[in-house]
C-alpha positions in Angstrom: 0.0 0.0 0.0 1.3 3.3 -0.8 2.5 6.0 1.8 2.9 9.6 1.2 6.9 10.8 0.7 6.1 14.3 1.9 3.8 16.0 4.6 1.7 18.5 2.8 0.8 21.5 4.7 -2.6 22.1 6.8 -3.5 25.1 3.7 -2.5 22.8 0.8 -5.1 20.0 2.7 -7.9 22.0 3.5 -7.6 23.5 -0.4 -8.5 20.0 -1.8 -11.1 19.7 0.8 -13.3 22.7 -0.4 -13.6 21.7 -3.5 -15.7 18.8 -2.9 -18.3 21.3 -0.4 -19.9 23.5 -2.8 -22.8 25.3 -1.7 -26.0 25.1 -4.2 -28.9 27.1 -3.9 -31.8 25.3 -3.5 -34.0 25.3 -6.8 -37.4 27.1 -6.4 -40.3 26.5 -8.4 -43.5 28.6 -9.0 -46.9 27.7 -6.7 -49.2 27.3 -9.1 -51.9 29.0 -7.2 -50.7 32.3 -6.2 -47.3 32.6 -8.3 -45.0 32.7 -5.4 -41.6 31.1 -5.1 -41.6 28.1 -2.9 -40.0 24.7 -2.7 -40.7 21.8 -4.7 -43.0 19.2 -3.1 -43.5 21.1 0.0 -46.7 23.3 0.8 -46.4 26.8 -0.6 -46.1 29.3 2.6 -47.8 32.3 0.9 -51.4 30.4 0.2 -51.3 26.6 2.1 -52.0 24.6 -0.7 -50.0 21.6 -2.7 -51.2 20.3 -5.6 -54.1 22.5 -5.7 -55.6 21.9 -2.6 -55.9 23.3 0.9 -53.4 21.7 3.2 -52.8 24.3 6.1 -54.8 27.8 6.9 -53.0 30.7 6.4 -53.8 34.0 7.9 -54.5 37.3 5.2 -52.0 40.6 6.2 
């Protein structure tokens, strides 16, 4: 089994690391009901409803 010749350095390590974490924003689709952004397969905040019906109340401001 190979062994590494050389230490590499704490920067040169953590360098190689990042790469592989890249943050992704999560991808938003349109409700279909009021035209909000919202996640996909998840109740829409703004109106309570998924897949066109009424899943939770939501108060009017």
């Amino acid at each position: 089994m190979p062994n590494p010749k050389h230490k590499h350095s704490r920067a040169r390590r953590d360098q190689r690391r990042t790469a592989k974490v890249k943050i992704v924003p999560p991808g938003f689709s349109l409700c279909p009901q009021c035209h909000e952004l919202k996640l996909p397969h998840r109740v829409c905040l703004n109106c309570g409803t998924y897949k066109g019906k009424a899943i939770i109340a939501v108060e009017e401001s």
